[in-house]
KOLMARTI-882241 format. One record per residue (C-alpha): x, y, z. Coordinates in steps of 0.2 Angstrom, whole numbers, plus 2048, in hexadecimal, padded with zeros to 3 digits. Layout:
residues N
XYZ ...
***
This chain:
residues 293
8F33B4BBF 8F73B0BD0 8F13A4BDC 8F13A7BEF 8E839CBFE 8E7394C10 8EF381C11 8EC379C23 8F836DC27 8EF360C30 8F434FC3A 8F5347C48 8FF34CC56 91534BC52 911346C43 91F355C3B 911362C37 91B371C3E 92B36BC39 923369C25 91F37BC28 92F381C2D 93A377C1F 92C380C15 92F391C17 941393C1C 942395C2D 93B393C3F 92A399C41 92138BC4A 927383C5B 92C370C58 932360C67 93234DC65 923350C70 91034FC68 903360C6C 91436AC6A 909375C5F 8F937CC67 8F338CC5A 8F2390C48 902397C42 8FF39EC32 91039DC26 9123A7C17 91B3A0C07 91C3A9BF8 9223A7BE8 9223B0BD9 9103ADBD4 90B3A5BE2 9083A7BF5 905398C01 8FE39BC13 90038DC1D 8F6389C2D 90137FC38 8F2377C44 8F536BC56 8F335BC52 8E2352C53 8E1345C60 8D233AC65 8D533DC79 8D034DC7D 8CA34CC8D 8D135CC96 8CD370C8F 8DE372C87 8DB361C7D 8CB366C78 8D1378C73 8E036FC68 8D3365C5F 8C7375C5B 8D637FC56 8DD371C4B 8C936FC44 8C537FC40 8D3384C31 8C9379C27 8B9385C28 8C6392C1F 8D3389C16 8D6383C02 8DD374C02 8E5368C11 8F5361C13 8F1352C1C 90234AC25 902339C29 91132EC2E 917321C1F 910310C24 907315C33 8F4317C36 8EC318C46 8DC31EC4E 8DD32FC4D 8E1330C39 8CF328C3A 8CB336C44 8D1342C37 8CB339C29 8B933AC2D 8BD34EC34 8C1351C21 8B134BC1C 8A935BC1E 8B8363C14 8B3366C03 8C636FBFB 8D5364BF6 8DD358C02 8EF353BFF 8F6342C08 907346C0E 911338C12 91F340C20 92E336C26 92E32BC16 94332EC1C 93F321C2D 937314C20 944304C1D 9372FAC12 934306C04 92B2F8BF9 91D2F8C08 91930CC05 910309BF6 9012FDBFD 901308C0B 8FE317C00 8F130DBF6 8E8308C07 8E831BC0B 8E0321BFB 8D3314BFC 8CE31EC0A 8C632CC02 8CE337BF2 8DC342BF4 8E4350BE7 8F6347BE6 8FE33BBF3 910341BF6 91E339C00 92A344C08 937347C18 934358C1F 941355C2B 94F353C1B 94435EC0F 94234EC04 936352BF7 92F365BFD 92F36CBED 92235EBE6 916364BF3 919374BEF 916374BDF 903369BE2 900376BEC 903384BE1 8F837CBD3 8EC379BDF 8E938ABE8 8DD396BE0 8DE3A6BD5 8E03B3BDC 8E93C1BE5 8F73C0BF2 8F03BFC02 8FD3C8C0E 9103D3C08 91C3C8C01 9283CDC0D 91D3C6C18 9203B5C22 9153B1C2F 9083BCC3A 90D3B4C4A 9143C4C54 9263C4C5D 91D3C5C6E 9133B3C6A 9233ACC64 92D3AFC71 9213A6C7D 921396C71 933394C70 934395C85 926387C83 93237EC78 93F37CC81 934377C8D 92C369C84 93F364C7E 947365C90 93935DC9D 93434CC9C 923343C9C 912348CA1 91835BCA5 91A364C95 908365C93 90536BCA3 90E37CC9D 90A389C97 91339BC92 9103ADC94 9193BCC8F 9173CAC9B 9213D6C91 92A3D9C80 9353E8C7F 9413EEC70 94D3F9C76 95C400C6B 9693F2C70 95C3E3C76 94C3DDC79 9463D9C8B 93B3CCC8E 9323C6C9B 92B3B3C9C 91E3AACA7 91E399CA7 90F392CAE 90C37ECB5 8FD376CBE 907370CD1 913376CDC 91D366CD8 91E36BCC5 92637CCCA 934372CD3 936368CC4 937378CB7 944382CC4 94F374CC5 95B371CD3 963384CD7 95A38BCC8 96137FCBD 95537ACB2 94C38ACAF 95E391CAD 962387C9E 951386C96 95239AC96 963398C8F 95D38FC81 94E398C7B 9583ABC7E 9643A3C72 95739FC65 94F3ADC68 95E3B9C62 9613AEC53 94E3B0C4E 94C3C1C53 95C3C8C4E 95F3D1C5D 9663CFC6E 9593C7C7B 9593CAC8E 94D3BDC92 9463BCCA5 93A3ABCA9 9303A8CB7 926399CBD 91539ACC7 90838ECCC 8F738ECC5 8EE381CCA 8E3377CBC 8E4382CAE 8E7377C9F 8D4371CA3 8CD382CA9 8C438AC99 8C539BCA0 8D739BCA5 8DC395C95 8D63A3C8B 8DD3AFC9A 8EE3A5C90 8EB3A8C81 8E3398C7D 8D23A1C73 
***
């Protein structure tokens, strides 16, 4: 018999929920930076083994001030996987609580599947001794399926999780080919990795005040073309993205064509572009015009 279900990978904000998903499957699917709210959709990651297929849900992180639209739209997205998945895969830092894993914990009350308690970035930890009340601290919390110390950066201890997962999921048919490894399509991915190099290259306040938009995707024979909007909230941002001569923008498109062809397995002719619209990361309207539904 074979098991198959949805895991939602659920945490706060940079606390290694997409990296855990791309050290799970293999590859780059989901868009990472040292910055937190990198991630703002469900990406769906497809893992199967021989008799068992793991659909991850890699969700934004949940964060307590959600004061502007796109804040608020990162908090429902994150929210609403539990309504569909099997189990959660809760990330928290080792030896670090704050307010939002409060936040989270009374969010899973309402969740009635299995909850695991990752521990990410044990690797960073120079008191080990200290991990064990902290863990104990944790579980007094509420009841969790397995606690399970790992590094998804160094791929300590994956197959562990794995494994609880596998016993964990239910019987049942696989839910998408086998061949398959995510239902994000190239069109959407090449908008995130434009965003990440973004997130990677500019500093401070201004990553989140972008967004991405891919006019067009064509295949041709010997490339794809593709064209790239990138879009900020003040004619002062623009500046700062275009750089001095074109600088900046040169090299952040430099960056993500490269990645692009190693992800893509093709050639890329990328074009970007910056324009100025003015309040949309807390204009409900034009965030769904970008995608953001």
């Amino acid at each position: 018999m074979t098991r198959a279900g949805y895991v939602a990978l659920l945490g706060r904000p940079n606390v290694g929920k997409s990296t855990l998903l791309n050290r799970m499957l293999g590859q780059k699917i989901s868009i990472t930076s040292s910055k937190p709210q990198t991630t703002r959709h469900q990406i769906l990651g497809i893992h199967t083994l021989p008799d068992t297929q793991i659909v991850y849900v890699d969700t934004p992180g949940l964060h307590l001030k959600a004061r502007k639209a796109m804040n608020r739209y990162l908090n429902r997205t994150a929210s609403q996987a539990l309504g569909y998945v099997d189990v959660v895969v809760w990330l928290v830092e080792a030896l670090r609580w704050t307010e939002e894993e409060d936040y989270i914990l009374e969010a899973l009350q309402e969740f009635a599947g299995p909850v695991l308690l990752v521990l990410n970035k044990v690797d960073r930890v120079r008191d080990k001794p200290a991990l064990l009340p902290f863990i104990q601290a944790v579980s007094a919390k509420r009841e969790f399926a397995e606690v399970i110390p790992l590094s998804a950066l160094r791929r300590d201890n994956l197959a562990a999780l794995e494994q609880s997962l596998a016993r964990l999921l239910p019987e049942g048919e696989f839910l998408f080919d086998e061949s398959q490894i995510t239902t994000v399509s190239q069109r959407f991915l090449a908008a995130e990795v434009v965003r990440e190099k973004l997130m990677r290259e500019l500093r401070d306040e201004l990553p989140y005040r972008l967004a991405v938009e891919v006019e067009s995707f064509e295949e041709t024979e010997r490339l794809i073309r593709i064209r790239a909007l990138i879009w900020v909230e003040r004619p002062g941002q623009k500046a700062i993205v275009v750089g001095a001569n074109g600088a900046t923008l040169k090299r952040i498109g430099s960056l993500a064509r490269q990645d692009l062809e190693r992800m893509l397995d093709s050639p890329v002719f990328l074009q970007t572009w910056v324009k100025v619209r003015d309040g949309w990361s807390d204009n409900e309207r034009a965030l769904q015009s970008l995608g953001y539904t």
